[in-house]
DSSP file (Angstrom, degrees, kcal/mol; ACC not computed):
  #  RESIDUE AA STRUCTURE BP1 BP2  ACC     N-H-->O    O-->H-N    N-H-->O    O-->H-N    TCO  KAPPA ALPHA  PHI   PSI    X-CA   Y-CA   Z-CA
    1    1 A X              0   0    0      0, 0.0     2,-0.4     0, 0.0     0, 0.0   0.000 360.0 360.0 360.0 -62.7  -32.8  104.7 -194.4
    2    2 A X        -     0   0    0      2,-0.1   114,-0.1     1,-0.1   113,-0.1  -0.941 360.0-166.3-145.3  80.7  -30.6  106.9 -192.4
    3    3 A X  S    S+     0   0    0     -2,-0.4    -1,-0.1   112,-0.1   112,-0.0   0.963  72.1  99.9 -61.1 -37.0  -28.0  109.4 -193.7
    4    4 A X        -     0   0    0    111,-0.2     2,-0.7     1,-0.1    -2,-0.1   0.060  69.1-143.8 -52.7 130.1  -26.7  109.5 -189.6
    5    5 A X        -     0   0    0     36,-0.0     2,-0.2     2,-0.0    -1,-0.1  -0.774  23.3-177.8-101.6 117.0  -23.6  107.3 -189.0
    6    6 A X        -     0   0    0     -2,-0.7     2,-0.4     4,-0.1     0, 0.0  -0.716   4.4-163.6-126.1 172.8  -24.1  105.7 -185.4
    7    7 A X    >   +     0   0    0     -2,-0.2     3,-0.7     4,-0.0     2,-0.4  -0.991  48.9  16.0-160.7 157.4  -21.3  103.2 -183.5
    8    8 A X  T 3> S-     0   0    0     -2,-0.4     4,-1.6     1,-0.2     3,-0.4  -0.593 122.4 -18.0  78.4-138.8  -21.2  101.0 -180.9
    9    9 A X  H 3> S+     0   0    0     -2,-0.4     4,-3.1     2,-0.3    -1,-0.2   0.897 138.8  58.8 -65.5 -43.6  -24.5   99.5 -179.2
   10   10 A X  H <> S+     0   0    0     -3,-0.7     4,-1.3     1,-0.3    -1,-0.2   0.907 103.7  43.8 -64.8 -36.0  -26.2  102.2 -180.8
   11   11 A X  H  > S+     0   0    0     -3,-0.4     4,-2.5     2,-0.3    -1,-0.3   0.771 114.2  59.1 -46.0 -54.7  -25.0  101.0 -184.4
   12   12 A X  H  X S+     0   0    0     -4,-1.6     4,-4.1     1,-0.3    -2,-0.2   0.984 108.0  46.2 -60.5 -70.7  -26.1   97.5 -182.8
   13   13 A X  H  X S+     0   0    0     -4,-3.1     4,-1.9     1,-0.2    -1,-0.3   0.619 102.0  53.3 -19.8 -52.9  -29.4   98.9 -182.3
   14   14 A X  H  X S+     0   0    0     -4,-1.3     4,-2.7     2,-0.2     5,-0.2   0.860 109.6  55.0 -95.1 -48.8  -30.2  100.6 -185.6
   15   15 A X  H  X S+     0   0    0     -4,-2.5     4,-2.2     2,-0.2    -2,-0.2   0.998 106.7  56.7 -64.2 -43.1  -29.3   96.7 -187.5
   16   16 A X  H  X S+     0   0    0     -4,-4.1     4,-1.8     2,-0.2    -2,-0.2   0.950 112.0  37.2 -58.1 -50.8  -32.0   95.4 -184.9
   17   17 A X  H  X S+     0   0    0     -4,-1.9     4,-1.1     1,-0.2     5,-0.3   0.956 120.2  47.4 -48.8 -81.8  -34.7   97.9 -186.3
   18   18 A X  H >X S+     0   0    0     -4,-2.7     4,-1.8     2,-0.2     3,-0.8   0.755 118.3  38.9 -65.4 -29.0  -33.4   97.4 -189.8
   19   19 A X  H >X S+     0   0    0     -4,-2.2     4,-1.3     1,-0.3     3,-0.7   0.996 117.6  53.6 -73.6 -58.4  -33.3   93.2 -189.5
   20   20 A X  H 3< S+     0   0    0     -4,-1.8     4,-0.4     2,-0.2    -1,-0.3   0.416 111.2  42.3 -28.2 -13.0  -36.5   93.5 -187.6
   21   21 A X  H <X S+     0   0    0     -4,-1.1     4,-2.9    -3,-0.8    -1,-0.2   0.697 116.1  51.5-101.8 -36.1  -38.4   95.7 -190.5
   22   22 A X  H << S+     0   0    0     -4,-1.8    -2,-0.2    -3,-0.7    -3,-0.1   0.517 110.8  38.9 -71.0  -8.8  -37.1   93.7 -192.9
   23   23 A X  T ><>S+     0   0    0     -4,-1.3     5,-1.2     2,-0.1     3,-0.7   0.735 122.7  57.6 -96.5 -36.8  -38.2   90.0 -191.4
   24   24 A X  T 345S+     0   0    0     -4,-0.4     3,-0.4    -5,-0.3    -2,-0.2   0.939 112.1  35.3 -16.6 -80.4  -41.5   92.6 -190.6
   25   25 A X  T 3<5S+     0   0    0     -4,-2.9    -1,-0.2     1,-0.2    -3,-0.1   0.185 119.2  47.1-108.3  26.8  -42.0   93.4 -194.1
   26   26 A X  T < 5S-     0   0    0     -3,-0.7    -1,-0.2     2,-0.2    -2,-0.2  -0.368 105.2-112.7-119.0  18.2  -41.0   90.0 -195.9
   27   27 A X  T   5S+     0   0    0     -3,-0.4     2,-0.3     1,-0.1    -3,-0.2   0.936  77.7 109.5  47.7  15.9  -43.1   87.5 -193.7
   28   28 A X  S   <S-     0   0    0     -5,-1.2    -2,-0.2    -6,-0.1    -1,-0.1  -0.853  72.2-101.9-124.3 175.9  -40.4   85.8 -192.2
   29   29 A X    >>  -     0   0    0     -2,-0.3     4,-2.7     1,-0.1     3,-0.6  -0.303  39.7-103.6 -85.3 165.7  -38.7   85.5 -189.1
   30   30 A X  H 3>>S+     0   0    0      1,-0.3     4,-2.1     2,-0.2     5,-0.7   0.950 125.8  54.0 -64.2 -28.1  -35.1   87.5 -188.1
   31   31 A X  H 3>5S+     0   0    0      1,-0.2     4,-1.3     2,-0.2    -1,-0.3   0.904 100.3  54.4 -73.9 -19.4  -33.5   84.0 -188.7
   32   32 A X  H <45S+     0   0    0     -3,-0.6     4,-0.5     2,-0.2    -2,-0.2   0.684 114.2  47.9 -81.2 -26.5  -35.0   83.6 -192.4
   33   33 A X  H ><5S+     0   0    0     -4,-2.7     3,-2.8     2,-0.1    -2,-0.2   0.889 110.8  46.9 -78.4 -60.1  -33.3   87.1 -193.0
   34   34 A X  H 3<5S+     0   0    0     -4,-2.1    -2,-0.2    -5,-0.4    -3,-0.2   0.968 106.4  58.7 -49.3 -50.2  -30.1   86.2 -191.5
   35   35 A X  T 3<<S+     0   0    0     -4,-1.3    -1,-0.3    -5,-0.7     2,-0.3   0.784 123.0  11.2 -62.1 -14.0  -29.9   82.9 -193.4
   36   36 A X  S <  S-     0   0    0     -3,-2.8     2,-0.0    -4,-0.5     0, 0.0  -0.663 112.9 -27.7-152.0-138.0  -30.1   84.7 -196.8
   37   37 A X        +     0   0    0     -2,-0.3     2,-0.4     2,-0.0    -1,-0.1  -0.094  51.7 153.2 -73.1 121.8  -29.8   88.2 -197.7
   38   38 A X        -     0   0    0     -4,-0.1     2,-0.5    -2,-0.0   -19,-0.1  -0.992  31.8-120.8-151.0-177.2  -30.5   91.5 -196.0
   39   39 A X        -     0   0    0     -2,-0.4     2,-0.3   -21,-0.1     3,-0.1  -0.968  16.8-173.7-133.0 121.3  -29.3   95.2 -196.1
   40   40 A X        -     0   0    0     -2,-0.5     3,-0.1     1,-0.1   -25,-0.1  -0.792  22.2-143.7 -99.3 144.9  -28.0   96.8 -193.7
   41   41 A X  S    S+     0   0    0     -2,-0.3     2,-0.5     1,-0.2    -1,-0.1   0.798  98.6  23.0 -81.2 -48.9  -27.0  101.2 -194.0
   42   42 A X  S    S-     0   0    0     -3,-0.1     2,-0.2   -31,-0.1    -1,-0.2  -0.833  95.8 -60.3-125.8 147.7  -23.9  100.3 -191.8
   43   43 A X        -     0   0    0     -2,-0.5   -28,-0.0     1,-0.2   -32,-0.0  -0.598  68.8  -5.3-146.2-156.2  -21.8   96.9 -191.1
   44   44 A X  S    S-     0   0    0     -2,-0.2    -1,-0.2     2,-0.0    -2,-0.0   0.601  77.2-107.5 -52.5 124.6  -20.6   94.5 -190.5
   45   45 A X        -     0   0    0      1,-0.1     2,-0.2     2,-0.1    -2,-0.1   0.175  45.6-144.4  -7.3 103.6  -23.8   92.9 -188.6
   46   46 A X    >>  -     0   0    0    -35,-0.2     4,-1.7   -34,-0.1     3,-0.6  -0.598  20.0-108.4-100.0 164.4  -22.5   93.1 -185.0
   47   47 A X  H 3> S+     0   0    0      1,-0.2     4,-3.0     2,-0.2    -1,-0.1   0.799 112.1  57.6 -70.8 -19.2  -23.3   90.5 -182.5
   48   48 A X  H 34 S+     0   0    0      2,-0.2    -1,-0.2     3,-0.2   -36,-0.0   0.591  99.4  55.3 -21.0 -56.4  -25.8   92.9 -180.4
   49   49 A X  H X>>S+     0   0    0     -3,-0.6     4,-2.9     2,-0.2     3,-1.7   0.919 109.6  47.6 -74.8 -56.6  -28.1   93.6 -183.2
   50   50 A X  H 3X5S+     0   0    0     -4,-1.7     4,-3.5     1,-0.3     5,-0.4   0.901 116.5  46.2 -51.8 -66.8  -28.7   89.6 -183.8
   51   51 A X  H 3X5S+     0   0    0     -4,-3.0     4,-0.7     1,-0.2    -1,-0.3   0.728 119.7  35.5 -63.4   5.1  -29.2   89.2 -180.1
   52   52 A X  H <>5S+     0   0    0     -3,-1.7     4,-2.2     2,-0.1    -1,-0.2   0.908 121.8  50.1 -92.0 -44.5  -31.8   92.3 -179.6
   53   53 A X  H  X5S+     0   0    0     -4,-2.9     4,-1.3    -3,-0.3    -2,-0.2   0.770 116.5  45.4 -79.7 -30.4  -33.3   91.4 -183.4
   54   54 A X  H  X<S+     0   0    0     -4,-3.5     4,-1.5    -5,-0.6    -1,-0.2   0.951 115.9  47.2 -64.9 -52.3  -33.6   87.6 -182.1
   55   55 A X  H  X S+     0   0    0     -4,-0.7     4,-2.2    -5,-0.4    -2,-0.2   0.857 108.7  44.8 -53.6 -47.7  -34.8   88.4 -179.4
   56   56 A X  H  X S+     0   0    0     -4,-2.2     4,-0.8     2,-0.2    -1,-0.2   0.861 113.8  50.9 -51.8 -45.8  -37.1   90.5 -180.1
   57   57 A X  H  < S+     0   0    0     -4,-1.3     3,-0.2     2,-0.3    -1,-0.2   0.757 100.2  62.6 -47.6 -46.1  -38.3   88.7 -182.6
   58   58 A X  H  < S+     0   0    0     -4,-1.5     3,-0.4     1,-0.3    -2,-0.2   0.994 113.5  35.1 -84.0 -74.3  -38.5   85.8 -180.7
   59   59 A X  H >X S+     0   0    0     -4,-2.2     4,-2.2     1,-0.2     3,-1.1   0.317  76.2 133.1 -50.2   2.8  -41.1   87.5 -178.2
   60   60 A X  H 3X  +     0   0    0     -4,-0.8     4,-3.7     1,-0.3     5,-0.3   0.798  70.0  46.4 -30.6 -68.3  -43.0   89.7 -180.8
   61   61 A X  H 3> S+     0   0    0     -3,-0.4     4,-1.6     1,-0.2    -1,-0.3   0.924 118.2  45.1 -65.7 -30.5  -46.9   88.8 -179.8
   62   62 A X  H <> S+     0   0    0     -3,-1.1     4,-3.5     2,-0.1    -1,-0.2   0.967 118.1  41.1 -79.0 -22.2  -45.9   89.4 -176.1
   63   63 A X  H  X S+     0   0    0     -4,-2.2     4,-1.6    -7,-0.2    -2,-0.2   0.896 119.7  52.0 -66.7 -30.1  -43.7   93.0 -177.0
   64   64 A X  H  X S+     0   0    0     -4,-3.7     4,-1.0    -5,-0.3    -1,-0.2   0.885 107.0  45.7 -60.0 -50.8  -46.8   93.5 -179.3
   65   65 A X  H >X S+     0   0    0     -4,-1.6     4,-4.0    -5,-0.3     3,-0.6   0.917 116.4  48.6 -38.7 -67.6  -49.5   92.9 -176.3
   66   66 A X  H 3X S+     0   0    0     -4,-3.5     4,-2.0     1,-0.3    -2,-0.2   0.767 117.9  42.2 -73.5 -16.4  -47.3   95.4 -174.0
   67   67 A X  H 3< S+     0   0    0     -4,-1.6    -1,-0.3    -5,-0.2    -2,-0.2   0.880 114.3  45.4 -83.1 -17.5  -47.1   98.0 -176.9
   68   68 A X  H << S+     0   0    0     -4,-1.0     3,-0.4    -3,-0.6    -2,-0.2   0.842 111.6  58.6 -88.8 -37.1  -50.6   97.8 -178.0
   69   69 A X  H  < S+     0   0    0     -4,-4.0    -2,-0.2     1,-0.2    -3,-0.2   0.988 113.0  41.6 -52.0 -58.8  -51.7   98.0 -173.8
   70   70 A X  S  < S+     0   0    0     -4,-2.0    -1,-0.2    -5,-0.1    -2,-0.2   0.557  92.2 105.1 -83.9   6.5  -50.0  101.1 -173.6
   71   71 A X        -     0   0    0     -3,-0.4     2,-0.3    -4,-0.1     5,-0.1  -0.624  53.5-150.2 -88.9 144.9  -51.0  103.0 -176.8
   72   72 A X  S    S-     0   0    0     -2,-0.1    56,-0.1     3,-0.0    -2,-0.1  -0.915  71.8  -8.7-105.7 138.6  -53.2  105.5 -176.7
   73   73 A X  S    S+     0   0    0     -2,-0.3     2,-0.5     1,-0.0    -2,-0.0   0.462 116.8  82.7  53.8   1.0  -55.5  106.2 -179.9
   74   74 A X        -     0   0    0     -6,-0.1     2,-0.2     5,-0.0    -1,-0.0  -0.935  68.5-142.3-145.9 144.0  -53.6  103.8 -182.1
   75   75 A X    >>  -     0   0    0     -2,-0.5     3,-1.1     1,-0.1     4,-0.7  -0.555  35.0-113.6 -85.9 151.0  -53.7  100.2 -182.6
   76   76 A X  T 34 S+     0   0    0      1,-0.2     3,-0.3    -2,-0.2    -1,-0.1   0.820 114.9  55.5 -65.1  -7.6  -50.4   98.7 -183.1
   77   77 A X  T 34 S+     0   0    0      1,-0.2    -1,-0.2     7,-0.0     4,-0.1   0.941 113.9  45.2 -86.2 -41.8  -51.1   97.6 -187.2
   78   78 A X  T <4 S+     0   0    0     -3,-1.1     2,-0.7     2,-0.1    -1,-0.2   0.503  93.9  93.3 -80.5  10.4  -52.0  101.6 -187.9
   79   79 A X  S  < S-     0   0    0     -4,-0.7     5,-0.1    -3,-0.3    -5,-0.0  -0.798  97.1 -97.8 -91.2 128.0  -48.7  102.7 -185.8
   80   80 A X    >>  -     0   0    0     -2,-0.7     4,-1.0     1,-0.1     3,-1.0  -0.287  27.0-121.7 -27.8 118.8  -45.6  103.1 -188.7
   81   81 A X  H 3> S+     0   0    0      1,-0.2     4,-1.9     2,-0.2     5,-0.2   0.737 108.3  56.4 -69.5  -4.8  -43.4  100.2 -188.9
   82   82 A X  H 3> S+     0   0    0      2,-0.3     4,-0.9     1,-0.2    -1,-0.2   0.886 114.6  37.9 -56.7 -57.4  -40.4  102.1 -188.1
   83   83 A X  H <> S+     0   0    0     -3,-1.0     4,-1.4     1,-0.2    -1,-0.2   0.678 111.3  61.5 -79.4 -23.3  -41.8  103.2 -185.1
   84   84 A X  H  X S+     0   0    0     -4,-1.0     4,-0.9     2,-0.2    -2,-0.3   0.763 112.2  39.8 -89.4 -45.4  -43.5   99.5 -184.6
   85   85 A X  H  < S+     0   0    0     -4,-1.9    -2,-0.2    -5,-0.4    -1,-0.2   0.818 108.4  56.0 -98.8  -6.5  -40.1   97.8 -184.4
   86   86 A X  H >X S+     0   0    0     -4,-0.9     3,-3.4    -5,-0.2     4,-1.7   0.901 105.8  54.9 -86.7 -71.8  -38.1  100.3 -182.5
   87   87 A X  H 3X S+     0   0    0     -4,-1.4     4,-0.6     1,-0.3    -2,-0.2   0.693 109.6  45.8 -30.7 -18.9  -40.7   99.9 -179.9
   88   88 A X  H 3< S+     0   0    0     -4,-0.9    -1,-0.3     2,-0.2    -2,-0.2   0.497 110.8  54.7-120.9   7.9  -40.2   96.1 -179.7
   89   89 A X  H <> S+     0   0    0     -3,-3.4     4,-1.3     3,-0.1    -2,-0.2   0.764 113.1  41.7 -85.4 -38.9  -36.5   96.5 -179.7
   90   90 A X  H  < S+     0   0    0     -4,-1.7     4,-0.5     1,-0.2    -2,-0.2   0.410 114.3  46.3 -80.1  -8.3  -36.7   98.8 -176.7
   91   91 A X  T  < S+     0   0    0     -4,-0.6     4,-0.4    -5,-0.3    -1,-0.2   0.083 111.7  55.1-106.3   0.8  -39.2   97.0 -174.6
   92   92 A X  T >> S+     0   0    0      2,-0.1     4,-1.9     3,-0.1     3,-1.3   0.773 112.1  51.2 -72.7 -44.5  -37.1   93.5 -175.4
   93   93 A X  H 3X S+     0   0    0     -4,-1.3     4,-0.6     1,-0.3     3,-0.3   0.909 110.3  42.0 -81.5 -42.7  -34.4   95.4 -174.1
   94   94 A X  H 34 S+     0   0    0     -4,-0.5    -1,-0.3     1,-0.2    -3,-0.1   0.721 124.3  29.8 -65.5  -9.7  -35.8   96.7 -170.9
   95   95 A X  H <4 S+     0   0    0     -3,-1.3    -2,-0.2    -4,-0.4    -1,-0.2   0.557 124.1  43.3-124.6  19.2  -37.5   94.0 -169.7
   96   96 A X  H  < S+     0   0    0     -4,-1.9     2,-0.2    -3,-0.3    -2,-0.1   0.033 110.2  59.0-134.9  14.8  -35.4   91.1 -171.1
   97   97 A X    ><  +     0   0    0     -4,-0.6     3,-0.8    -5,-0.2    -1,-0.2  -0.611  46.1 177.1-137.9  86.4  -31.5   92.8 -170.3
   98   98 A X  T 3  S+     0   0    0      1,-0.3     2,-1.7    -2,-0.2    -1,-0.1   0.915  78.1  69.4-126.1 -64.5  -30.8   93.6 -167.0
   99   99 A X  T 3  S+     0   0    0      2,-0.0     2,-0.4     1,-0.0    -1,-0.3   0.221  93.3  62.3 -64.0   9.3  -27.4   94.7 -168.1
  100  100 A X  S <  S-     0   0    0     -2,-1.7    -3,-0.1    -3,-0.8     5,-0.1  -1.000  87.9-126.4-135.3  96.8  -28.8   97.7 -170.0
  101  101 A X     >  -     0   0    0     -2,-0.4     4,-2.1     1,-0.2     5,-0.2  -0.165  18.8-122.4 -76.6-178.8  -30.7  100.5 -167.8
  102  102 A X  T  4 S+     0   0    0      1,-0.2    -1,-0.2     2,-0.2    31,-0.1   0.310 107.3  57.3 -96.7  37.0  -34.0  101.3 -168.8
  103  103 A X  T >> S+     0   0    0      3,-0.1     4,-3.1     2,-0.1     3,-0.6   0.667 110.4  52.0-111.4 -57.7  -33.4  105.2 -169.3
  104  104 A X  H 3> S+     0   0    0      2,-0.3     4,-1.4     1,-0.3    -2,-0.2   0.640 108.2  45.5 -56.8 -47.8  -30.7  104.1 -171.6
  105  105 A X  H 3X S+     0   0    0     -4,-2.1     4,-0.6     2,-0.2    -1,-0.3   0.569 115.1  43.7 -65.0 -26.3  -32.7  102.0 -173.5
  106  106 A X  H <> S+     0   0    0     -3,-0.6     4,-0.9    -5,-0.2    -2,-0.3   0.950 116.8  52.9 -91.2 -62.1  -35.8  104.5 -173.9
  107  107 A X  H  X S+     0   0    0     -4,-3.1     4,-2.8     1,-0.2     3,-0.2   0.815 110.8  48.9 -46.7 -48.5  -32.7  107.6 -174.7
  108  108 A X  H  X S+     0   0    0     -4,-1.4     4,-1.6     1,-0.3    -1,-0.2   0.882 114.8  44.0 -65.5 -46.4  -31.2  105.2 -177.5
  109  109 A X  H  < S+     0   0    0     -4,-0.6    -1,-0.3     1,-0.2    -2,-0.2   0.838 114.5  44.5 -76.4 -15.0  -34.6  104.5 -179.2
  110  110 A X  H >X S+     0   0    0     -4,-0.9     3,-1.3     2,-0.2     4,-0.9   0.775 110.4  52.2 -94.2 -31.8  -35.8  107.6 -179.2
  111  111 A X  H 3X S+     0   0    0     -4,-2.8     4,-1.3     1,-0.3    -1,-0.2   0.717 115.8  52.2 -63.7 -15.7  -32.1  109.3 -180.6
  112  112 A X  H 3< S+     0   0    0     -4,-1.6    -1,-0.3     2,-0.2    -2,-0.2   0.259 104.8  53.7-123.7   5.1  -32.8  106.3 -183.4
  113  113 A X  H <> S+     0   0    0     -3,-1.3     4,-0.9     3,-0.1     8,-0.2   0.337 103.9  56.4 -97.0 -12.5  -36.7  107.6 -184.3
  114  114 A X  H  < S+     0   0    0     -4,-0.9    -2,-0.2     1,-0.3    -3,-0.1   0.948 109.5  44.4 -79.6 -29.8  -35.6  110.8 -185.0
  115  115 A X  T  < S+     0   0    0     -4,-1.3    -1,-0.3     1,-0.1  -111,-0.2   0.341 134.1   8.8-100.3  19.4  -33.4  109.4 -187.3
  116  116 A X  T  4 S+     0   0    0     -3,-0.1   -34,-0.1    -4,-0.1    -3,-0.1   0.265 110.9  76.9-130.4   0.5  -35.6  107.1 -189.0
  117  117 A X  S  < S-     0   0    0     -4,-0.9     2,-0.2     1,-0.2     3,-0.1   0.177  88.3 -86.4 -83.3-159.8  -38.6  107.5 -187.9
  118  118 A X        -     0   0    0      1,-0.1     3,-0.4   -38,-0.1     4,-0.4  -0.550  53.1 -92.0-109.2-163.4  -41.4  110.6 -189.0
  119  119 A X  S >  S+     0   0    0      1,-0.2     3,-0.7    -2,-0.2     2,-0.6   0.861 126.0  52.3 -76.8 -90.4  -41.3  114.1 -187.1
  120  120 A X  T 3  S+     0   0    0      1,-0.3    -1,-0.2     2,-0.1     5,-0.2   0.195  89.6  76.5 -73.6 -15.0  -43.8  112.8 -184.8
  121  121 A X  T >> S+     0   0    0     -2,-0.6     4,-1.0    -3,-0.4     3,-0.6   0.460  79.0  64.8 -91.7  13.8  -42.3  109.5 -183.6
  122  122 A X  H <> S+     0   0    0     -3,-0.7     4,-1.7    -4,-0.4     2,-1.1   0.984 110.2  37.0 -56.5 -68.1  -39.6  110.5 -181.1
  123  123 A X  H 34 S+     0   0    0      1,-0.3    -1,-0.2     2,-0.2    -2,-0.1  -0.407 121.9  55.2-106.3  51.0  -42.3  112.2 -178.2
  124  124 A X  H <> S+     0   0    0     -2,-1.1     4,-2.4    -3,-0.6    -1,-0.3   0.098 114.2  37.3-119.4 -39.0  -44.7  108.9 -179.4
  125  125 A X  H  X S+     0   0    0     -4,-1.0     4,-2.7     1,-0.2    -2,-0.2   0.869 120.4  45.0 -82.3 -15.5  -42.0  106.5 -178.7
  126  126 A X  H  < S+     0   0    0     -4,-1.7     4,-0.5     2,-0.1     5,-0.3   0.969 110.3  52.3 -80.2 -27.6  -40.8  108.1 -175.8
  127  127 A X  H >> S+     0   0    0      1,-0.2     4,-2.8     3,-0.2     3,-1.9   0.997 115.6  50.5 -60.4 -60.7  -44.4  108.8 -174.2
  128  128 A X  H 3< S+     0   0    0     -4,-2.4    -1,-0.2     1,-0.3    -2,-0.1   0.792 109.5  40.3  -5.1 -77.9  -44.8  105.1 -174.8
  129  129 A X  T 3X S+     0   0    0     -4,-2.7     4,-1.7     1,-0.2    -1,-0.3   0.336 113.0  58.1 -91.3  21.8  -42.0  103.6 -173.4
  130  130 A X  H <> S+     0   0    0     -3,-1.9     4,-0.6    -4,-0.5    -2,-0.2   0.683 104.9  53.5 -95.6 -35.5  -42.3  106.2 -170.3
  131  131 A X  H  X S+     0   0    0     -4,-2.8     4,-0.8    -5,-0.3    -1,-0.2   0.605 114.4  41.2 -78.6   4.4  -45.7  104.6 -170.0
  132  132 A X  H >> S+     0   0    0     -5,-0.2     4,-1.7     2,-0.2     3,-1.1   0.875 115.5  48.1-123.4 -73.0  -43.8  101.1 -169.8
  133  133 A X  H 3X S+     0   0    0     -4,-1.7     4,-1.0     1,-0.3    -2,-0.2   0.517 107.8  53.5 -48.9  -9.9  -41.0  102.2 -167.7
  134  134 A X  H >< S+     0   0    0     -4,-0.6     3,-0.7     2,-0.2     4,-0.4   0.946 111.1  51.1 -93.1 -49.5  -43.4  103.9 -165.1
  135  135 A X  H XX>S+     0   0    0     -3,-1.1     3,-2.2    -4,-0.8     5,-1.6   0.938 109.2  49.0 -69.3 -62.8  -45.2  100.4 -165.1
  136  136 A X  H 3<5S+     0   0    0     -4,-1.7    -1,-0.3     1,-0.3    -2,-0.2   0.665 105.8  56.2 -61.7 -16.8  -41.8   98.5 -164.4
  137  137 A X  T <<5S+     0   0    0     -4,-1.0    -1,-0.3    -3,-0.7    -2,-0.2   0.504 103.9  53.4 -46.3 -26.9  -40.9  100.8 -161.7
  138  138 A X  T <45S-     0   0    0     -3,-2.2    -2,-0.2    -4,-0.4    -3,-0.2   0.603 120.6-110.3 -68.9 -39.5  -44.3   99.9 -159.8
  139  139 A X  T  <5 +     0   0    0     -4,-1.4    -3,-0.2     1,-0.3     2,-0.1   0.430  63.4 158.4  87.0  11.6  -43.3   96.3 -160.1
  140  140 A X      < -     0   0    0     -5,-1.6     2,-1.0     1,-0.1    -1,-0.3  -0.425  49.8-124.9 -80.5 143.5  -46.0   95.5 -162.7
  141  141 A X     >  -     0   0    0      1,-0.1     4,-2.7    -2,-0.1     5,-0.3  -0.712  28.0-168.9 -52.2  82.7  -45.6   92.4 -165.0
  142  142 A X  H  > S+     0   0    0     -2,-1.0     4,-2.5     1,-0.2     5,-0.2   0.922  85.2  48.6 -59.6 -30.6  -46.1   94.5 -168.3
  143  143 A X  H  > S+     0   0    0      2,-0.2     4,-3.6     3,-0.2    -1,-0.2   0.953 111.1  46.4 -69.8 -30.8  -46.4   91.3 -170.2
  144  144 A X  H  > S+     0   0    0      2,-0.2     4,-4.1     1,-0.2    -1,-0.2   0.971 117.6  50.2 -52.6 -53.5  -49.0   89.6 -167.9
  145  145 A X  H  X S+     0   0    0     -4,-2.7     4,-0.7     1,-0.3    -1,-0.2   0.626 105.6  51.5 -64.8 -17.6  -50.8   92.9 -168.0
  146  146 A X  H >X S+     0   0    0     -4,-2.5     4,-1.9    -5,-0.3     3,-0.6   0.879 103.5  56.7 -82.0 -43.9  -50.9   93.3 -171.1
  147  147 A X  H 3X S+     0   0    0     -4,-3.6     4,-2.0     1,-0.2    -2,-0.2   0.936 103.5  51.3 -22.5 -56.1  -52.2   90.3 -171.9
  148  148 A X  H 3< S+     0   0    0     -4,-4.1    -1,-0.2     2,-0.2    -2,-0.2   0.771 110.3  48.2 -88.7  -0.4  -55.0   90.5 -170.0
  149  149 A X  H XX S+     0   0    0     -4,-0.7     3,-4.2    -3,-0.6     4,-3.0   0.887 113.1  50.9 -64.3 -62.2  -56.2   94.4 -171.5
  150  150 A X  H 3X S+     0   0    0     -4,-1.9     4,-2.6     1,-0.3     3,-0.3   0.878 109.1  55.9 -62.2 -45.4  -55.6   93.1 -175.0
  151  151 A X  H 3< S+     0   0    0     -4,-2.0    -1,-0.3     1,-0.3     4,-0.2   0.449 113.3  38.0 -36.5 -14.7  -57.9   90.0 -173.9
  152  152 A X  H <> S+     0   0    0     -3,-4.2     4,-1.4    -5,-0.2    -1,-0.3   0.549 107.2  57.2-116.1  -8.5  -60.5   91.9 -173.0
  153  153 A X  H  X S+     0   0    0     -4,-3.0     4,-1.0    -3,-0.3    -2,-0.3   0.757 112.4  51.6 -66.0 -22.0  -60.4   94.6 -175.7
  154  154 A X  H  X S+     0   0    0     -4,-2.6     4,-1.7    -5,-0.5    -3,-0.2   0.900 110.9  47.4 -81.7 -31.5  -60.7   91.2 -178.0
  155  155 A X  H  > S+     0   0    0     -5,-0.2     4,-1.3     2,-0.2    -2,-0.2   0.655 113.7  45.4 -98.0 -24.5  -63.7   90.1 -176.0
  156  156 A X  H >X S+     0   0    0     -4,-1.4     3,-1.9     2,-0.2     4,-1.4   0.996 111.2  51.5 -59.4 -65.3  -65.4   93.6 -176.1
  157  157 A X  H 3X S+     0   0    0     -4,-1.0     4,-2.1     1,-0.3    -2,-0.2   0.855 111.9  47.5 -20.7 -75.6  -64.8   94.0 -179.8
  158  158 A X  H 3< S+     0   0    0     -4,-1.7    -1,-0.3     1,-0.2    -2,-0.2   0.829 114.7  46.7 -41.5 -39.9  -66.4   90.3 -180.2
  159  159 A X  H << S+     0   0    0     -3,-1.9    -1,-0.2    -4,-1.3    -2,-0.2   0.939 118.6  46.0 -66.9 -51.3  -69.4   91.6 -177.8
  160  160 A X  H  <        0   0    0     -4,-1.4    -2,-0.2     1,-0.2    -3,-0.2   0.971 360.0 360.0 -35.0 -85.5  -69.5   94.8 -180.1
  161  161 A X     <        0   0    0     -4,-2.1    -1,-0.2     0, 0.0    -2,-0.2   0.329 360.0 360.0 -74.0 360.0  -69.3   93.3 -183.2
């Protein structure tokens, strides 16, 4: 992926994106990679990355819901997966880690699209998860609320089509 050599949490990070793209783009879940082979650019597999990549994992359709609520002009299947799994590593991590601010979280993913992501997905994932963080500053439930946009964007679509 990544010629850039990163350490610590950030390092943690970059194996959640890579176990997450790889359970992503093999139809399994992050524990059916962990149980038999995956590839990592840098190791040993720290305990960080399992819990962000479990986690994450483990919520997908609601991190999916809150990314797809806040995109503009793309729907989350046409979005890159690079960009697609970094997003659901950095919204697990802000609203499911207290111990983590969310500046921190948003800074990390965005230093980690530049380096695996395309020229354009840095200021997509940061616009993003600014729109996410602005929400959790308000006090909104992003997951509630995002459920109920993508539930009526399904119901339009149905009316539509």
């Amino acid at each position: 992926m990544s010629r850039t050599h990163f350490h610590g949490r950030t390092l943690a990070r970059s194996q959640a994106l890579q176990l997450l793209f790889q359970a992503e783009q093999t139809a399994r879940s992050v524990d059916e990679v962990l149980e038999g082979e995956y590839s990592l650019s840098e190791g040993p597999l720290d305990p960080f990355a399992i819990q962000l990549s479990r986690g994450a994992d483990g919520m997908r359709s609601d991190l999916d819901a809150v990314i797809a609520a806040c995109s503009t002009n793309w729907s989350i299947s046409r979005m890159p997966s690079v960009d697609r799994n970094l997003l659901r590593v950095a919204i697990y991590e802000m609203l499911e880690m207290d111990e983590v601010a969310v500046a921190v979280s948003i800074d990390e993913c965005v230093e980690l699209a530049k380096a695996y992501g395309t020229d354009e997905s840095s200021r997509f994932v940061n616009g993003l998860l600014g729109r996410v963080a602005t929400q959790l500053e308000e006090g909104t439930d992003v997951v509630a609320d995002a459920r109920l946009k993508v539930g009526a964007q399904a119901r339009e679509d149905v009316e539509e089509g």
